[in-house]
C-alpha positions, 0 to 999 in steps of 0.5 A: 515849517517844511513837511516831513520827508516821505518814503513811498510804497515802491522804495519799500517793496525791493527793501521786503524781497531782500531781506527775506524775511521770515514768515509768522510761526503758527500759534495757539493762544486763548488770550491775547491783548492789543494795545493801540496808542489811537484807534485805527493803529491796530488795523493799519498795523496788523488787522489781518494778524487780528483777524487770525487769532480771532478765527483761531479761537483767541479771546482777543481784546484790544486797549486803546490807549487815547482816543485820538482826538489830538489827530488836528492840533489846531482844533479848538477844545469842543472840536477835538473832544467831538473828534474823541467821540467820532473816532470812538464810533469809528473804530466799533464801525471798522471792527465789525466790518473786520469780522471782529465785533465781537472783540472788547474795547477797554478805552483808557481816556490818556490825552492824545499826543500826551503818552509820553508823560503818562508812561508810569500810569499807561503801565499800571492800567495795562497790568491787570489786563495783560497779567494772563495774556498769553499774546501781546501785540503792541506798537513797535517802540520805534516806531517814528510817533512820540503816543506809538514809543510810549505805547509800546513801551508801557505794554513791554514793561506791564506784559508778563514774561510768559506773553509772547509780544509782537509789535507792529508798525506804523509810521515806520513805512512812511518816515522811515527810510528801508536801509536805516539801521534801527529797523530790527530786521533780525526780529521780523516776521511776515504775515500773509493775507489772504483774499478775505484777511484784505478785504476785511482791513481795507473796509476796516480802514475804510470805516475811520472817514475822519482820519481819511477827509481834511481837518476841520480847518482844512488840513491835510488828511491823516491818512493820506492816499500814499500812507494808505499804499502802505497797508494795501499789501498782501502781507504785514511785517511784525517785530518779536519783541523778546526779554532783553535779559536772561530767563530769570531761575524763578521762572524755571523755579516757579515751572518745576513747581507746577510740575515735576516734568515741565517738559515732558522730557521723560515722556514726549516723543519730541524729546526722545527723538531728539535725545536719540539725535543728539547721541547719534550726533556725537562723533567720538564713541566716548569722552573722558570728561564732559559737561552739562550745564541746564540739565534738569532732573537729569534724563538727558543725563542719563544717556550721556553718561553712557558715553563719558568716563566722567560727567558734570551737571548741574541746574539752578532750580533745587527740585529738579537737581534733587531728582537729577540725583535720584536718577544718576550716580554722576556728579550733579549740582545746583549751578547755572550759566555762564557763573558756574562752567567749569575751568577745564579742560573737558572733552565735551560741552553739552548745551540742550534746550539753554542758550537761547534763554540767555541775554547778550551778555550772559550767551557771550560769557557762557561760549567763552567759558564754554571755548576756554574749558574745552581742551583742543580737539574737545566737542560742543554740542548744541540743540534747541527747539527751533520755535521762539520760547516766550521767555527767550531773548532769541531763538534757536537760530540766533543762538547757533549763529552766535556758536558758529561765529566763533573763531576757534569753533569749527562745524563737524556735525549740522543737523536742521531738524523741522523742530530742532537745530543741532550743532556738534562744533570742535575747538582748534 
């Protein structure tokens, strides 16, 4: 059999530059779990991202899926469970050389190159681990080895939905083509290393000796020194790894019921500023009819009827409907998007805070609805929060480019906020 095509470190370094891509957004986690189908994935792939949440106060622990010994498929049975146990000695050696000895190990023991036909048990035994990781980082689930897909997979289907999931590659670098389609350029981001964060993981590395040396029968090293180019750089990319479908209501429902404001939309300076904004914003003094879909217990509300002769809102979580209505004489009912858009025609959408916790298919359906009620000359309004929410499919900048694609919406107002996007868009 022909060895497998390579793709060396200088073909990738002009494919990074042009797709500039976008640096980690900063982050304040108190648990966050590492889940690595080898020893050693984990530090290729992002050990100085490690590296930063555990100097920023992160309890980080790390679940190790195999113990690698399957790294030589020719090894006899002794030789591989010796194999087992030097990797296991190797990666507590390179975690204390990254400054992370004091990072907990949870060895799961599944056989090496075997993942994908224990993917239903890989995810019972990551449950408990992850249920209040508020971070999980994982193997990207493309990535061009059978252990890493399963892997990745199992972490996304037993991580909670208010994890934020990040994956990293590996073999991606090195089997991979930079102009194949699957790499998900939309959804990366840069980490940057300083000086210390590489040093750390080129020791780090350093300490995984068997990986680095011939099989025992003489076989080419794993890690070979054109696949270590590949982790020599000064910055490593990560993949968000969001919720495929929309925000279910029980996650908003379940918010209200730990507190009567999850937002502090009546309180917070970001949501007063941005309040003032958005009002600003609106081009026309007064509309005769307007919509707010996703309106919560109703501040926003408040202000906007200001400026409307006749006003819709609604929300699907009842408690915060019950207050909306408590604090405003308008219309207000239990809905949600897209199902309950009204047919129209009005003068103003409005969309606060809602898009990007829309799947694909229900963002697509609610800028229809959305298009299709507004009568000609009607605005749409848009503002997010321009961070990725953990329950979101997508951010801000997603959702606004999908509005601003639209063929019948043209741009009268932008606003590019350091903590919000805000669009005020009119149909032809």
């Amino acid at each position: 059999m022909s060895p497998r095509p390579t793709v060396g470190e200088p073909e990738w370094a002009p494919a990074l530059r042009q797709h500039g891509i976008r640096s980690l957004p900063p982050g304040s986690y108190r648990k966050a779990v590492v889940v690595a189908a080898h020893p050693d994935d984990e530090t290729l792939g992002a050990s100085g991202f490690l590296q930063r949440l555990h100097a920023e106060g992160a309890t980080v622990t790390l679940v190790i899926a195999t113990d690698g010994e399957g790294a030589f498929p020719g090894s006899s049975p002794e030789e591989q469970r010796e194999l087992g146990r030097t990797r296991r000695r190797e990666l507590k050696d390179s975690l204390r050389s990254q400054g992370l000895g004091d990072v907990h190990v949870d060895w799961l023991g599944f056989p090496d190159s075997g993942l994908a036909g224990h993917l239903d048990e890989l995810v019972i035994r990551l449950r408990p681990t992850l249920s209040d990781a508020e971070l999980c980082l994982l193997p990207w689930p493309g990535d061009p080895h059978p252990d890493h897909q399963a892997a990745g997979q199992a972490a996304l289907l037993a991580a909670p939905i208010t994890a934020h999931c990040w994956s990293y590659p590996v073999w991606l670098w090195h089997w991979i083509r930079p102009d194949a389609e699957e790499i998900p350029w939309a959804k990366a981001f840069r980490h940057e290393l300083d000086e210390e964060q590489r040093r750390r993981k080129a020791d780090g590395i350093a300490a995984f000796v068997s990986q680095l040396k011939p099989g025992p029968a003489g076989e080419d090293a794993i890690l070979s020194t054109e696949m270590l180019t590949h982790f020599q750089r000064d910055n490593e990319i990560l993949f968000r790894e969001p919720p495929a479908g929309s925000a279910p209501r029980s996650r908003f429902a379940e918010l209200y019921r730990d507190a009567a404001d999850p937002w502090a939309v009546s309180s917070s300076w970001y949501e007063r500023r941005k309040r003032a904004v958005a009002l600003a914003a609106l081009p026309r003094e007064r509309y005769a009819s307007a919509v707010e879909p996703a309106c919560g217990i109703g501040t926003f509300t408040r202000d906007l009827a200001t400026r409307c002769d006749a006003l819709l809102a609604f929300d699907p979580v009842e408690s915060a409907v019950a207050r909306a209505r408590q604090e405003n004489s308008v219309d207000v009912r239990l809905g949600s998007l897209p199902g309950d858009l009204p047919e129209g025609p009005v003068d103003l959408v409005v969309f606060s805070e809602i898009l990007y916790y829309l799947g694909d298919d229900d963002l697509s359906a609610t800028i229809e609805g959305a298009v299709s009620a507004l009568r000609p000359g009607g605005d749409l309004l848009a503002v997010h929060w321009r961070p990725w929410a953990a329950e979101a499919p997508r951010d801000a900048a997603d959702a606004h480019r999908r509005l601003l694609a639209h063929p019948v919406l043209e741009t009268v107002v932008e606003h590019v906020d350091e903590e919000f996007l805000l669009h005020v868009l009119r149909r032809r």
